[in-house]
C-alpha positions in Angstrom: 0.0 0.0 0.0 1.4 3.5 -1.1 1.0 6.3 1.3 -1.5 8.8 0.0 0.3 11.9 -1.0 0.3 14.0 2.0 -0.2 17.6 0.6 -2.9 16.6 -2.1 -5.9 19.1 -1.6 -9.2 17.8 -0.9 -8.3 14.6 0.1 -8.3 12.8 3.9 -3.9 12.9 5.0 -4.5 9.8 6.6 -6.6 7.7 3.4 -6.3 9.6 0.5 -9.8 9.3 -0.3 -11.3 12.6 -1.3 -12.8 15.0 1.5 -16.7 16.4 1.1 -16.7 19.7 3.1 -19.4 18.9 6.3 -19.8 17.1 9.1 -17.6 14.1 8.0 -14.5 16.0 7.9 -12.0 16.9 11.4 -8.9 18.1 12.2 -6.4 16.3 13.8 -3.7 17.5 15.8 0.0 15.4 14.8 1.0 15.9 18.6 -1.8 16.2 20.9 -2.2 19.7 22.0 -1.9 18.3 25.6 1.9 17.7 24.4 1.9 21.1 22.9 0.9 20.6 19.5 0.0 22.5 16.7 0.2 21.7 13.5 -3.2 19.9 12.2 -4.3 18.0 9.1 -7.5 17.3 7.7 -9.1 13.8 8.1 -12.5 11.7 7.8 -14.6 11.6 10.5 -13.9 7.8 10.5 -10.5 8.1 10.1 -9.7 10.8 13.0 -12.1 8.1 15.7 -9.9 5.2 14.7 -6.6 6.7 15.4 -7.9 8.0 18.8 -9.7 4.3 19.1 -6.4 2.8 18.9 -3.9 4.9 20.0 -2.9 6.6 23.4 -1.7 10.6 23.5 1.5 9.6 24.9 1.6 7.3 21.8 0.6 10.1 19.4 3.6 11.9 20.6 5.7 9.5 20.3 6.4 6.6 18.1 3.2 8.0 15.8 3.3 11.9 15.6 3.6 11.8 11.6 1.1 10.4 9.0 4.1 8.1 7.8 4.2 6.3 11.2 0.4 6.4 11.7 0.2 4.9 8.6 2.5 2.0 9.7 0.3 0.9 12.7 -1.0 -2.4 12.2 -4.6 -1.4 13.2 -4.2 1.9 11.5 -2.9 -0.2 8.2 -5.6 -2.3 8.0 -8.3 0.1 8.3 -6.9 2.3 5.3 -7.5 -0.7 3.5 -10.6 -1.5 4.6 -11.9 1.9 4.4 -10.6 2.2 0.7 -13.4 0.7 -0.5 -16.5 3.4 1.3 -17.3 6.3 0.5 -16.3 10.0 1.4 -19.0 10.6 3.5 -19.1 6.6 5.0 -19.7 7.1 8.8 -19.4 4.2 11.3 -19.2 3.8 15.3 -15.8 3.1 16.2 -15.1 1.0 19.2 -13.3 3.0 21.9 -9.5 1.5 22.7 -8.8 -1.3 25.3 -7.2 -0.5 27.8 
């Protein structure tokens, strides 16, 4: 799986898959703002719930503050392929993280 080009307008940092202006697009913060973070990138609804489903703060300023590493994440991998296949606007519950 190639990485979806990072700076490609109109189109989810974390999927690739083009973004519809509404409720089904968020912002998501690299490094959490609780670890003094700024910088944010657009995302799917979807996507931006299954990165917080899966991964800790600490975690998201650590190992996977970039899209590269996000996009490494075995969970994280396998739902950019899953989620390939939906639609822009495809909203699902996400299941919160185990602890």
């Amino acid at each position: 799986m190639s990485p979806p080009p990072d700076a490609a307008p109109g189109a989810c940092a974390l999927c690739g898959r083009p973004l519809v202006p509404g409720p089904s697009v968020e912002q998501h913060h690299l490094v959490p703002r609780s670890a003094g973070g700024r910088v944010t990138v657009p995302l799917h609804r979807v996507c931006h719930r299954k990165i917080h489903a899966e991964l800790t703060e600490r975690a998201l300023a650590g190992p996977y503050a970039t899209l590269d590493a996000l996009r490494t994440h075995p969970a994280i991998a396998a739902f950019i392929r899953w989620v390939a296949t939906k639609p822009p606007e495809f909203v699902t519950r996400t299941e919160p993280r185990r602890r």
